[in-house]
C-alpha positions as CSV (number, residue, x, y, z in Angstrom):
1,X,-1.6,19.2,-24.5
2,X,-4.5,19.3,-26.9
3,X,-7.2,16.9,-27.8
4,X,-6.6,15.8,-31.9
5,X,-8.0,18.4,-34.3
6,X,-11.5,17.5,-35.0
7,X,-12.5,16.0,-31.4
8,X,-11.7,19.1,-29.8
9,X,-13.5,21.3,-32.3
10,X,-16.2,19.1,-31.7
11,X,-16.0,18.9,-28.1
12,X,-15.4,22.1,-27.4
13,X,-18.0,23.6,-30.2
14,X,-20.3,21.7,-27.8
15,X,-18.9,23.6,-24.6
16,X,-19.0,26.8,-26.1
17,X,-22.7,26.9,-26.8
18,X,-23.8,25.2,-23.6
19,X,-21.8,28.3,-22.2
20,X,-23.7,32.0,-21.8
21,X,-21.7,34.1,-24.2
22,X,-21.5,36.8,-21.0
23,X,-20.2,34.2,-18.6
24,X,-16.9,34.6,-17.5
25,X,-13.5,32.6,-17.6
26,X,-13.3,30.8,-13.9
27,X,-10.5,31.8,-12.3
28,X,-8.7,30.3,-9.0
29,X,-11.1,30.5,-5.9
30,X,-9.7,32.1,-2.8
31,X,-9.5,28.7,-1.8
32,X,-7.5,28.0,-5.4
33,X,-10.3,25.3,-6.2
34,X,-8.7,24.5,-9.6
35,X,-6.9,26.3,-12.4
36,X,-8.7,28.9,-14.9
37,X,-9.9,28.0,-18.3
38,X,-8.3,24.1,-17.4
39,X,-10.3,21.2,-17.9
40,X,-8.6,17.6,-17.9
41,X,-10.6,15.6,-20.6
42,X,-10.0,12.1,-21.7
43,X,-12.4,10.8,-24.8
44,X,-12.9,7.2,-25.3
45,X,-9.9,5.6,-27.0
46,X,-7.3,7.3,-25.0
47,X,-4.6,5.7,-22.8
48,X,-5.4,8.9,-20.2
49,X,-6.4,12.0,-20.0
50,X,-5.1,15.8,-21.5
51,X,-5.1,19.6,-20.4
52,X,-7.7,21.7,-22.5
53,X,-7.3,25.2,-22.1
54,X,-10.8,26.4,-22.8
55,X,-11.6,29.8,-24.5
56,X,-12.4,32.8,-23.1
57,X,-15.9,33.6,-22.0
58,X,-16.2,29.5,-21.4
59,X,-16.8,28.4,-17.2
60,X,-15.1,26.0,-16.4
61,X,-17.9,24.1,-14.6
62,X,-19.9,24.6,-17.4
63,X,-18.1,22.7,-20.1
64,X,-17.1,20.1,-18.2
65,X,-20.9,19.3,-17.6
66,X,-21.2,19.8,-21.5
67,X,-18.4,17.4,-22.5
68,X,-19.7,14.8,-20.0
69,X,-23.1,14.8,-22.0
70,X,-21.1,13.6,-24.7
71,X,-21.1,9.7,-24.6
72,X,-17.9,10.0,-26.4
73,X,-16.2,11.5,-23.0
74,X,-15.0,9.1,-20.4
75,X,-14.5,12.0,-18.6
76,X,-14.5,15.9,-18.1
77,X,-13.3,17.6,-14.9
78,X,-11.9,20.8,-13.8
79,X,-8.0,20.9,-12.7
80,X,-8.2,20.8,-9.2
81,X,-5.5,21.8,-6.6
82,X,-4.2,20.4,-4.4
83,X,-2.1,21.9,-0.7
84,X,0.1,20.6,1.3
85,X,-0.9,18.4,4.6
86,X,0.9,20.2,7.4
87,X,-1.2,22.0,9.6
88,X,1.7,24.8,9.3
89,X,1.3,25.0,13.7
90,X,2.2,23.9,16.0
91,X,13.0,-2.4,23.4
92,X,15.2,-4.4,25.4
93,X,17.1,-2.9,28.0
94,X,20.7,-3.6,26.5
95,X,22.4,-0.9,24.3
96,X,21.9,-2.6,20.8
97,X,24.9,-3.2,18.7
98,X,24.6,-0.7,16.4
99,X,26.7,2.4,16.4
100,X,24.2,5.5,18.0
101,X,23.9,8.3,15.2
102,X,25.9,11.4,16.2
103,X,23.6,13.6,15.0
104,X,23.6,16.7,17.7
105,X,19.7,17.4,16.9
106,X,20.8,21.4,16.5
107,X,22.6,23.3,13.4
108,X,25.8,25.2,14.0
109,X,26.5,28.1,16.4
110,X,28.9,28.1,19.1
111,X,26.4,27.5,21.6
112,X,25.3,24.3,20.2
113,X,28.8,23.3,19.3
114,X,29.1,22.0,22.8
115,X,25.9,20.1,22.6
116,X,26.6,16.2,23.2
117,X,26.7,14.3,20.1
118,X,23.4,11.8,19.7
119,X,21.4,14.6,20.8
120,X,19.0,14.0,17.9
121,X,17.2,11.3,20.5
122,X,16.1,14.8,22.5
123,X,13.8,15.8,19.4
124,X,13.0,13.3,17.4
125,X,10.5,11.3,19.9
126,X,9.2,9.5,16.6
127,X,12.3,7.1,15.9
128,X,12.8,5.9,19.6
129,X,11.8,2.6,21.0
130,X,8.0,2.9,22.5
131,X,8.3,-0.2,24.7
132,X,10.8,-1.6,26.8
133,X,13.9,0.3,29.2
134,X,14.8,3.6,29.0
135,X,18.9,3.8,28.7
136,X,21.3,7.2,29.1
137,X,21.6,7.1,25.3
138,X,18.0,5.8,24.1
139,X,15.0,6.9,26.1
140,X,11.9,5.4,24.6
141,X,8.6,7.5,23.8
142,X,5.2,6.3,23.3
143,X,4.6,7.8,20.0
144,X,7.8,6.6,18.6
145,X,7.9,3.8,15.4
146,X,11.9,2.2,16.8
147,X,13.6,3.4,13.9
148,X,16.9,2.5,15.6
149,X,15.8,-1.2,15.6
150,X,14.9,-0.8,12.0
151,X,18.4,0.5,11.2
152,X,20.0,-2.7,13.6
153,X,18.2,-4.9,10.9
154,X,19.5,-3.1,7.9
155,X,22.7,-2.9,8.7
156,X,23.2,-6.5,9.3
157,X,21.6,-7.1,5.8
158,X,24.3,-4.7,4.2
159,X,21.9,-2.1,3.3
160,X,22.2,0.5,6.1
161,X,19.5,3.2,5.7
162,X,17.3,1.8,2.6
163,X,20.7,1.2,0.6
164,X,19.2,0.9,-3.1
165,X,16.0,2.4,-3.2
166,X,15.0,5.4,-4.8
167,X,12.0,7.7,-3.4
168,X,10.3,10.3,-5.1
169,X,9.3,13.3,-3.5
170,X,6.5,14.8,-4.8
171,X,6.0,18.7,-3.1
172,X,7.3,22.1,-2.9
173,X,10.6,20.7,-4.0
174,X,13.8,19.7,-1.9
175,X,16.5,22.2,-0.9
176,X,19.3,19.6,-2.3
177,X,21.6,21.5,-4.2
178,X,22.9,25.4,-4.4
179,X,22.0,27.6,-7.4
180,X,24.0,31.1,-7.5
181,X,23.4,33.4,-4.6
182,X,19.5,32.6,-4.1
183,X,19.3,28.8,-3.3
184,X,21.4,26.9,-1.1
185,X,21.3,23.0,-0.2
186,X,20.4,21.6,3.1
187,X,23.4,21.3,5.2
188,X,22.3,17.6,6.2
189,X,21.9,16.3,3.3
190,X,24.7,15.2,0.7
191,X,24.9,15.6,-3.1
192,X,25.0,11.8,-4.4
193,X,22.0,10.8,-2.7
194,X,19.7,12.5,-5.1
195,X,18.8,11.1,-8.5
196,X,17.6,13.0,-11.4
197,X,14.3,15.3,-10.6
198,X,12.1,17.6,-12.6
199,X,10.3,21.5,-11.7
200,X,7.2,21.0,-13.3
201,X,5.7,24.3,-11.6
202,X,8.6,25.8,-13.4
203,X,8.8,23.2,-16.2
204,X,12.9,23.2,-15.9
205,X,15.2,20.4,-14.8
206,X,16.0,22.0,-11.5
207,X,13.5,21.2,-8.7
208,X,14.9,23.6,-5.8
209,X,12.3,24.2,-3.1
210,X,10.6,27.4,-2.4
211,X,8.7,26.6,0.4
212,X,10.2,24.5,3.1
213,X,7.3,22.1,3.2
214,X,9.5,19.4,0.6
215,X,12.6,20.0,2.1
216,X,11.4,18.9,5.8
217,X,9.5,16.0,4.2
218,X,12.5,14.8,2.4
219,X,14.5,15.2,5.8
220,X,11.8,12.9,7.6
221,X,12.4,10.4,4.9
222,X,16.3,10.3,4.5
223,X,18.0,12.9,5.7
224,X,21.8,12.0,6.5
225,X,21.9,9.9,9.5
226,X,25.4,9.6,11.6
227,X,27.3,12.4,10.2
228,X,27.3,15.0,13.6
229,X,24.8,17.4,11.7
230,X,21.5,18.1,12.4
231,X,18.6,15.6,12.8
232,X,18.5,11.6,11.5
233,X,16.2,10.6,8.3
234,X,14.3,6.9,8.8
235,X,15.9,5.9,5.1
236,X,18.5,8.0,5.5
237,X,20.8,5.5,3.0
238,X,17.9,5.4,0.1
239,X,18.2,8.1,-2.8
240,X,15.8,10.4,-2.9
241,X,14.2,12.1,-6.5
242,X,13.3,15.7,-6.0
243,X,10.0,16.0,-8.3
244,X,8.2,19.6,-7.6
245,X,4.5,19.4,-8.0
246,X,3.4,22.2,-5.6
247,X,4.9,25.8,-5.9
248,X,5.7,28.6,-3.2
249,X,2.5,28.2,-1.6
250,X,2.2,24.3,-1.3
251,X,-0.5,24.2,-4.3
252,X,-0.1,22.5,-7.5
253,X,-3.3,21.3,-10.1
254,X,-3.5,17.7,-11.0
255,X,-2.1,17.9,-14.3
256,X,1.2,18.6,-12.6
257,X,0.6,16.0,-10.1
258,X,-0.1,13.6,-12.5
259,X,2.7,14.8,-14.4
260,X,5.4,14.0,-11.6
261,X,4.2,10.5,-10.9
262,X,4.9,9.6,-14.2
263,X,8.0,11.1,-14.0
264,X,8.7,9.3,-11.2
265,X,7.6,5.8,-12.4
266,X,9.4,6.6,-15.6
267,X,12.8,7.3,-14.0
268,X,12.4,3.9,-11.7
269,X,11.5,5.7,-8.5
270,X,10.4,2.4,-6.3
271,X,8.6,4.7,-3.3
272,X,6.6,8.0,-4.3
273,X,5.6,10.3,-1.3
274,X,2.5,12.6,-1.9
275,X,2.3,14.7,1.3
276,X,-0.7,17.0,-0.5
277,X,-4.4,16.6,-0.7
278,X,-7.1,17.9,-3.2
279,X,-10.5,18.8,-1.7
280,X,-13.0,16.8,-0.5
281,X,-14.8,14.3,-2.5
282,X,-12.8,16.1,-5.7
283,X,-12.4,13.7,-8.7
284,X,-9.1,13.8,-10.3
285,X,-9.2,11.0,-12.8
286,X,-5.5,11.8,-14.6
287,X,-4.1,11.3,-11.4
288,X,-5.6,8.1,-10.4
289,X,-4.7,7.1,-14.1
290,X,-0.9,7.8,-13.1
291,X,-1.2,6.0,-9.7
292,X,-2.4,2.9,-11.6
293,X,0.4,3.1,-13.9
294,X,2.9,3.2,-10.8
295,X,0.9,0.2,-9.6
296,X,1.2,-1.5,-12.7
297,X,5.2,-0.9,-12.7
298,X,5.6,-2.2,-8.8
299,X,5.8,1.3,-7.2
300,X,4.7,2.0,-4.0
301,X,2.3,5.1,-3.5
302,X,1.8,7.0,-0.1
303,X,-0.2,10.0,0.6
304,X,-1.2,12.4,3.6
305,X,-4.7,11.7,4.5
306,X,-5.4,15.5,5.1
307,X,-5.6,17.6,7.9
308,X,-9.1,18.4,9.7
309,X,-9.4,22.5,8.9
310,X,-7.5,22.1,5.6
311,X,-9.9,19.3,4.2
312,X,-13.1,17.8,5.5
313,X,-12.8,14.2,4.6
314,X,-9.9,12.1,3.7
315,X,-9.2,12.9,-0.2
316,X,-6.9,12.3,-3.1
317,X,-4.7,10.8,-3.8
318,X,-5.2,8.8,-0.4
319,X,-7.9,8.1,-1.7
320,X,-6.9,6.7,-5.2
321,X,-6.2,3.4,-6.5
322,X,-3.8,1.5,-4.3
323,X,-2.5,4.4,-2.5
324,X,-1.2,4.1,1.2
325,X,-3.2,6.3,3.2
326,X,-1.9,8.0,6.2
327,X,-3.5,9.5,9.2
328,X,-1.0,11.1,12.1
329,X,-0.3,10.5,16.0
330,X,1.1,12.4,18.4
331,X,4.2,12.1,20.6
332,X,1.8,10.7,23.4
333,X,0.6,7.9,21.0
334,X,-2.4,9.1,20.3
335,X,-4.7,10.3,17.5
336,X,-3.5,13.4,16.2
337,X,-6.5,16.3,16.6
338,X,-6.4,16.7,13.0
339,X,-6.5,13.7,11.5
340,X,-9.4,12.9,9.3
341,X,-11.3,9.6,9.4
342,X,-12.3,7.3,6.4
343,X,-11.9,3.6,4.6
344,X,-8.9,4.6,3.4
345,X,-7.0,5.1,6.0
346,X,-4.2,2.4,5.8
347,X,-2.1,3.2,8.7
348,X,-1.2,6.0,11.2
349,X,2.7,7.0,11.6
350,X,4.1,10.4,13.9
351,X,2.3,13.7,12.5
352,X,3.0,15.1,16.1
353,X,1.0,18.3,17.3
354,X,-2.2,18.2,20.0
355,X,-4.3,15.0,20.6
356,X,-7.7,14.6,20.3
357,X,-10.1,15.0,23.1
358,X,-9.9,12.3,25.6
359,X,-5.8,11.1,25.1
360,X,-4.0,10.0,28.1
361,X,-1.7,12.1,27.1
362,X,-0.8,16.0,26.3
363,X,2.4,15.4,24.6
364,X,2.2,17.6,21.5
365,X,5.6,18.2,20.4
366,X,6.2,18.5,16.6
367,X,8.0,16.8,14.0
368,X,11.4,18.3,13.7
369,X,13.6,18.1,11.0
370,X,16.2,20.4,9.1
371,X,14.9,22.7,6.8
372,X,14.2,26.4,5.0
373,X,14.0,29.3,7.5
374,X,10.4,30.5,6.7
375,X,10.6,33.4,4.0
376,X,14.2,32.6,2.5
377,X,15.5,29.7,0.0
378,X,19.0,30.0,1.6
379,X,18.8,29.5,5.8
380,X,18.0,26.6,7.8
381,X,16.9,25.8,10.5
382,X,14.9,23.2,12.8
383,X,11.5,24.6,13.0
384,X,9.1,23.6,15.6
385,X,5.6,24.1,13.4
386,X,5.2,21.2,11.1
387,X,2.5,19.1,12.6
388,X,0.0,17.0,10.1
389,X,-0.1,13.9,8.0
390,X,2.3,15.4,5.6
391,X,4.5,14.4,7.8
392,X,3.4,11.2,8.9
393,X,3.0,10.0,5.1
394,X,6.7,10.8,4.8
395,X,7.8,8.5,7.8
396,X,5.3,5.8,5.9
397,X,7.5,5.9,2.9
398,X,10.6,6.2,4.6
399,X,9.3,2.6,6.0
400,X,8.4,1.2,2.7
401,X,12.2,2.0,1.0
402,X,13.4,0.4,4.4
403,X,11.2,-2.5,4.0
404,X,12.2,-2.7,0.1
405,X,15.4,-2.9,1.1
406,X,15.1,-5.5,3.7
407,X,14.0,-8.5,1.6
408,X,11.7,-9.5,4.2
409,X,9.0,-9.9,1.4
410,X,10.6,-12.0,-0.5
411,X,10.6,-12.4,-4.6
412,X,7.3,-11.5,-5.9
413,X,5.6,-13.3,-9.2
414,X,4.6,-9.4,-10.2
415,X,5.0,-5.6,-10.3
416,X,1.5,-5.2,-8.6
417,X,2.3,-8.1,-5.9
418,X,5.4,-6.2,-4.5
419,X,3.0,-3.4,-4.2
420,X,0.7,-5.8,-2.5
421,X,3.4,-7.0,0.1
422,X,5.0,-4.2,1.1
423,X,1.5,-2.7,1.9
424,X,0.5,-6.0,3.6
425,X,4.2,-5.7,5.4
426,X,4.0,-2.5,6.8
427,X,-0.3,-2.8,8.1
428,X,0.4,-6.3,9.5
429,X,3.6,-5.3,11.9
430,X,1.6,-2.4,12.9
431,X,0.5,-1.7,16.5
432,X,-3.2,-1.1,17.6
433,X,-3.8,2.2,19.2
434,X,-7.4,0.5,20.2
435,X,-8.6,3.1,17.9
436,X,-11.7,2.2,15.3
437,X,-10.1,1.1,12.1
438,X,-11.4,4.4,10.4
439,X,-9.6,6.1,12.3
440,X,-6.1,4.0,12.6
441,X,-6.6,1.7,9.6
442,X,-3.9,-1.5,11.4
443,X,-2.2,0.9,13.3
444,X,0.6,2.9,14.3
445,X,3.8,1.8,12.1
446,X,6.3,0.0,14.1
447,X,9.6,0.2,11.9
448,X,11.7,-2.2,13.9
449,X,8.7,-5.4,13.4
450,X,8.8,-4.3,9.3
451,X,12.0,-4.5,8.7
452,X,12.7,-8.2,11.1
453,X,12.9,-10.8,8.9
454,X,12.2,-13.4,12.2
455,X,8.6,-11.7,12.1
456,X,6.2,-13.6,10.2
């Protein structure tokens, strides 16, 4: 989009000779700081901000400083990109009621054929019990949130899984459906749980992944649970809404971004999942214009808090208006060695990987979950390198769809005070790692206390 006629002649006439006629267009840094000839401009008046593609010859740094010397500008800033947040490395004794998932934690083959059923519980450390007795078909792990209690509760409510809730995924894009010989969908998940979606890398309707990043995040969230394929998903009965903001690499610019939560708000998404960060202390004004707008319409935001070697300090959009920040732990319960500190960390959830210096504990599996084969858009595979809050931020939103569907906060008088009580739901039935609040915010998320509508 384009400012109206005479603004941006204005505007931009005012760019243009603050510019050096030699100076060069600013293209992507190697880091991919922001897109070329981009800024994102909103002038006073406007509901939010716009794209202006800037002519050639014009920096980018340099008009933006122009057009903020106009008092007419709210703002002028440079597209910035954002990546994705994975570091891309490495109860009560008694059975409960409810029926085990089946899920055999491997995908096809002979060999794994004869693999017990339930073997999921092998792997995925992060939904078992972290207190209590260990039984033959639940051990417990101290990193783990008790997804299976959170399921118990759900299923006596009549909406196993998250029934009813829609999330948005905002990333690489989801492997969720098969497109001719080059895409194929994710054997664990099934067609009618995904709602409408957008490509907005690609600008077309069809947001298959490309990376692998999306697809595993999805899985965390709600892959199928109970169906004797693969891994489990903590909402694994909630809808999911494929929107691709990031492309092959895991980068996308904040027009896109901001973009896809407006998609998402538009097309009554009730849980948006950001696992992506922009740079440190980077302002991206369109996109905390969008995340007030979800706020406004009662949708929950969560984002990655950023990875320690990616980013330097936690960022947007954890960092924007209402937003659920998320920092990561490790199978051990502990701090993750990569996850950032700051105010606006909200909670912690499993990111897995090594623990900082000083843990108890050396546990350091990953977080496994069904997705892309690295290099192809048509294997799968259980991969055994995603570590970083990407992936705790998903298990955080898997939670707020569970807790959505729950009830256990009750009607609320407005959009913005459902917003306010799941958030308050999910930090106050959180467990203290004993860590300062910068670094845990209220804790490691405990899904099973969430979700229990005896807990206060």
């Amino acid at each position: 989009m384009i400012l109206a006629a005479a603004t941006a002649v204005a505007l931009l006439g005012a760019a243009t000779a603050a510019a050096p006629a030699a100076t060069a267009a600013v293209g992507l840094s190697p880091a991919r700081e922001f897109a070329p000839r981009q800024l994102l401009v909103k002038v006073e008046g406007e509901r939010q901000g716009r794209t202006v593609k800037l002519p050639a010859g014009v920096g980018v740094r340099e008009a933006a400083r122009a057009l903020r010397a106009s008092p007419r500008v709210d703002y002028a800033v440079p597209n910035y990109i954002a990546t994705a947040s994975a570091t891309g490395s490495a109860g009560a004794s008694a059975e409960p009621p409810l029926e085990i998932p089946n899920d055999p934690g491997t995908l096809g083959g002979q060999a794994e054929a004869a693999t017990p059923l339930g073997d999921w519980t092998i792997k995925q450390w992060n939904f078992l019990d972290y207190e209590g007795a260990a039984t033959p078909r639940l051990p417990i792990s101290p990193g783990g949130i008790n997804a299976v209690g959170a399921w118990q509760h759900l299923e006596e409510l009549g909406r196993p899984g998250g029934e009813g809730i829609t999330v948005a995924v905002l990333d690489t894009g989801i492997a969720y459906r098969s497109d001719g010989g080059r895409f194929r969908k994710s054997p664990d998940f099934t067609t009618n749980q995904f709602v409408r979606g957008y490509d907005f890398v690609d600008r077309d309707p069809v947001p298959l992944d490309e990376n692998g990043h999306g697809t595993h995040v999805a899985g965390t969230i709600a892959e199928k649970t109970g169906n004797g394929i693969g891994l489990t998903g903590l909402a694994y009965g909630a809808k999911l809404m494929p929107v691709r903001v990031l492309d092959a690499h895991g980068r996308g610019d904040a027009a896109d971004i901001a973009r896809g939560i407006r998609f998402a708000v538009a097309h009554h998404a009730e849980v948006i999942n950001m696992s992506f960060n922009f740079g440190c202390h980077k302002r991206v004004p369109t996109v905390d214009e969008a995340l007030r707008q979800a706020y406004a319409h009662g949708v929950v935001t969560v984002a990655s808090a950023g990875n320690l070697g990616s980013e330097s300090c936690v960022s947007e959009p954890a960092t924007g208006p209402r937003v659920i920040g998320v920092g990561g732990t490790t199978e051990g319960g502990c701090l993750g060695y990569y996850s950032l500190a700051g105010t606006a960390i909200d909670v912690l959830a499993p990111g897995g990987g090594n623990p900082v210096a000083g843990c108890s504990s050396i546990s350091a599996r990953p977080i496994y979950q069904v997705t892309l084969r690295a290099g192809t858009t048509d294997e799968f595979t259980i991969p055994s390198n995603y570590v970083g809050t990407s992936m705790a931020a998903a298990h955080v939103s898997g939670l707020a769809a569970l807790v959505l569907a729950s009830g256990v906060i009750g009607p609320q008088p407005s959009p913005q005070a459902r917003v306010e009580a799941v958030t308050r739901r999910i930090r106050s039935t959180a467990r203290s790692l004993n860590l300062p609040i910068t670094q845990q915010g209220a804790g490691l998320i405990d899904a099973s206390r969430a979700t229990d509508p005896a807990v206060p």
